[in-house]
N, C-alpha and C positions, 0 to 999 in steps of 0.2 A: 792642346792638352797632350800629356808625353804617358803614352801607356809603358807598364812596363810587364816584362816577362815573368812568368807565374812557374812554368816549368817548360825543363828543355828536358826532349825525351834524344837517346840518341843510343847506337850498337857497340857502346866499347872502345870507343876514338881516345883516343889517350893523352891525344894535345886537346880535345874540345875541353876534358876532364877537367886538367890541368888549368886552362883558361879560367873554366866557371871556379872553380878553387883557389884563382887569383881574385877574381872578382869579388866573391864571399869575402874574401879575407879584408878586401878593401871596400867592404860596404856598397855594393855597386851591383849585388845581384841578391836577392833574398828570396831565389825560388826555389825551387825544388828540381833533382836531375835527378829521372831516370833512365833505367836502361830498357830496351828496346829485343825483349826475349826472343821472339819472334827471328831477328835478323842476325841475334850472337848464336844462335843456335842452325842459324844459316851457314856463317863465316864457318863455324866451329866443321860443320858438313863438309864444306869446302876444302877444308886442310886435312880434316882423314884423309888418309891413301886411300884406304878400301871399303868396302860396305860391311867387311867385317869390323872394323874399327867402330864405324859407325853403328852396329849393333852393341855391340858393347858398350858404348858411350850411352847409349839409352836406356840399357842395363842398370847401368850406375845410375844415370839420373833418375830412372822412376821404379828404382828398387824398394820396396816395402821396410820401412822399421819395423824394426824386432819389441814388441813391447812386454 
């Protein structure tokens, strides 16, 4: 019995992407891809230079709407 995959979760890989959006296109994958916050928000640390950068980056990300 041939299980198949439901969801691939993964950080932003941009040939994994690509792959599963061959596969969808040809019938060969019908699951779901997410992304993996936790780990892009790692990478993303990573390539700031500085911890200033990186304050700021969290500025934007969890700045309040204006309603």
């Amino acid at each position: 019995m041939k299980k198949e995959v439901k969801v691939v979760i993964s950080d932003e890989d941009h040939a994994l992407s690509a792959a599963l959006r061959n596969l969808k296109r040809d019938n060969e994958f019908e699951g779901v891809h997410l992304l993996d916050c936790f780990h892009i928000l790692k990478n993303i640390k990573k390539k700031l230079k500085s911890k200033e950068h990186w304050s700021l980056f969290k500025e934007l990300v969890y700045q309040e709407t204006k309603e």
